[in-house]
N, C-alpha and C positions, 0 to 999 in steps of 0.2 A: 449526472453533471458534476455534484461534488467531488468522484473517482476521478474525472478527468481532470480536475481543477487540481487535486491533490498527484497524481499522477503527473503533469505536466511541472510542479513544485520539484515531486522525487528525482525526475530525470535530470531536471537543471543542477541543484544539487549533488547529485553522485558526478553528473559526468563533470562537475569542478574539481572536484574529488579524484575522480577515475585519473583525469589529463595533470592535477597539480601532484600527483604522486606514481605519476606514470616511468618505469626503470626501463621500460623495455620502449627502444623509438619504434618497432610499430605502433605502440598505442596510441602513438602521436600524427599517424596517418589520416588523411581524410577520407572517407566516402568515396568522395571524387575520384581522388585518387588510386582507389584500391579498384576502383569497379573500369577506370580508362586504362590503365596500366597492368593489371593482373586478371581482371571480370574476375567476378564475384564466385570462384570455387569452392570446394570440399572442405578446403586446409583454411583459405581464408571466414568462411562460415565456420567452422571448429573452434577458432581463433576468434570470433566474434561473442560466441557462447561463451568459451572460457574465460571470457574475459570479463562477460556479463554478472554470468548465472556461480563460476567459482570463485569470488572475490568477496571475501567478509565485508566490504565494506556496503553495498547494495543491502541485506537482509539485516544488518545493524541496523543502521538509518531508517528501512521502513520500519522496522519495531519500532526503534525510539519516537521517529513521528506517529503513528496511530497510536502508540499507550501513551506516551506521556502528553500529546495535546487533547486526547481524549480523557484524561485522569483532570486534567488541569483546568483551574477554575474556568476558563471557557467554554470547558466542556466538549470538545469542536475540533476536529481539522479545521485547516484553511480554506480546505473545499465545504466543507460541512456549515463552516461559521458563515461563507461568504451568501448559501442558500436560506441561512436563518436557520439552520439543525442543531440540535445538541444532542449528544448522549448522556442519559440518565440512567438509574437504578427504576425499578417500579414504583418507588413511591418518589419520584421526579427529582431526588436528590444525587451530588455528583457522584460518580464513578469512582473508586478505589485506584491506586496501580493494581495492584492484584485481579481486580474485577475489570481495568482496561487489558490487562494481557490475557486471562482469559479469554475477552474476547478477540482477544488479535488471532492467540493460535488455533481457537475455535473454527478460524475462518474455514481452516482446511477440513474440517469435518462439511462445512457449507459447500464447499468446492467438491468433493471426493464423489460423492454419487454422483455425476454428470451435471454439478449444480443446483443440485434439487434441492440444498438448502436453503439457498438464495430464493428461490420458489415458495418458499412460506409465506413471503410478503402478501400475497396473493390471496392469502385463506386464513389470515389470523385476523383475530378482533384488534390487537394493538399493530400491525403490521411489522410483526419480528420476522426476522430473520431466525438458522438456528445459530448460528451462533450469539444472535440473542438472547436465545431461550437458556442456551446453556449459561451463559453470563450474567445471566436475571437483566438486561438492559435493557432498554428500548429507547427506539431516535424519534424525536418530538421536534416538532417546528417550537422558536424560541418565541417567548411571550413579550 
């Protein structure tokens, strides 16, 4: 639930972002529009991607929000904080930036074998993750 909470944050934010610094007017196209006037092709999916997935500004923004509200005396996303979650170190004190980016890029090692790291949650006595493990953290309901 906190992913989507925080994921539905990112989206609103980039695509402020995406459309207030948009050079190119299709970026300025709707949905609607692309799918009643053109349907949804090859070129226009290419064009979708590219515009998603190759734009510094997407993969900044999720850094910055997972480490630095994760580092930060709240301890939390927004999705995170709104569940009553924090991230901590193992002895329940806050997270480092160092030790919040660690675990940011960690993630991809969670993701890479078909998500099997995500899968730990499942068989640990504190319920990490690995990119927990690798980050010495663990996420604790807040007191």
């Amino acid at each position: 639930m906190a992913t989507l909470v925080d994921t539905t944050i990112l989206v609103f934010f980039y695509s402020v972002i995406l459309y207030s610094t948009a050079n190119d007017p299709q970026q300025q196209v709707s949905w609607k529009e692309i799918i009643h006037q053109h349907g949804l092709g090859v070129g226009q999916l290419v064009f979708i991607f590219k515009t998603l997935f190759f734009n510094l500004y997407f993969p900044v923004l999720h850094w910055l929000y997972y480490t630095l509200l994760e580092a930060s005396p709240k301890q939390a996303t927004i999705g995170k904080f709104t569940l009553g979650l924090k991230v901590t170190d193992l002895r329940g004190k806050r997270i480092s930036f160092a030790q919040a980016n660690l675990r940011y890029f960690s993630k991809l090692a969670s993701a890479a074998p078909f998500l099997l790291g995500f899968l730990l949650i499942l068989s640990t006595r504190r319920n990490q993750m690995l990119h927990d493990y690798i980050a010495r953290t663990v996420v604790v309901t807040e007191q």
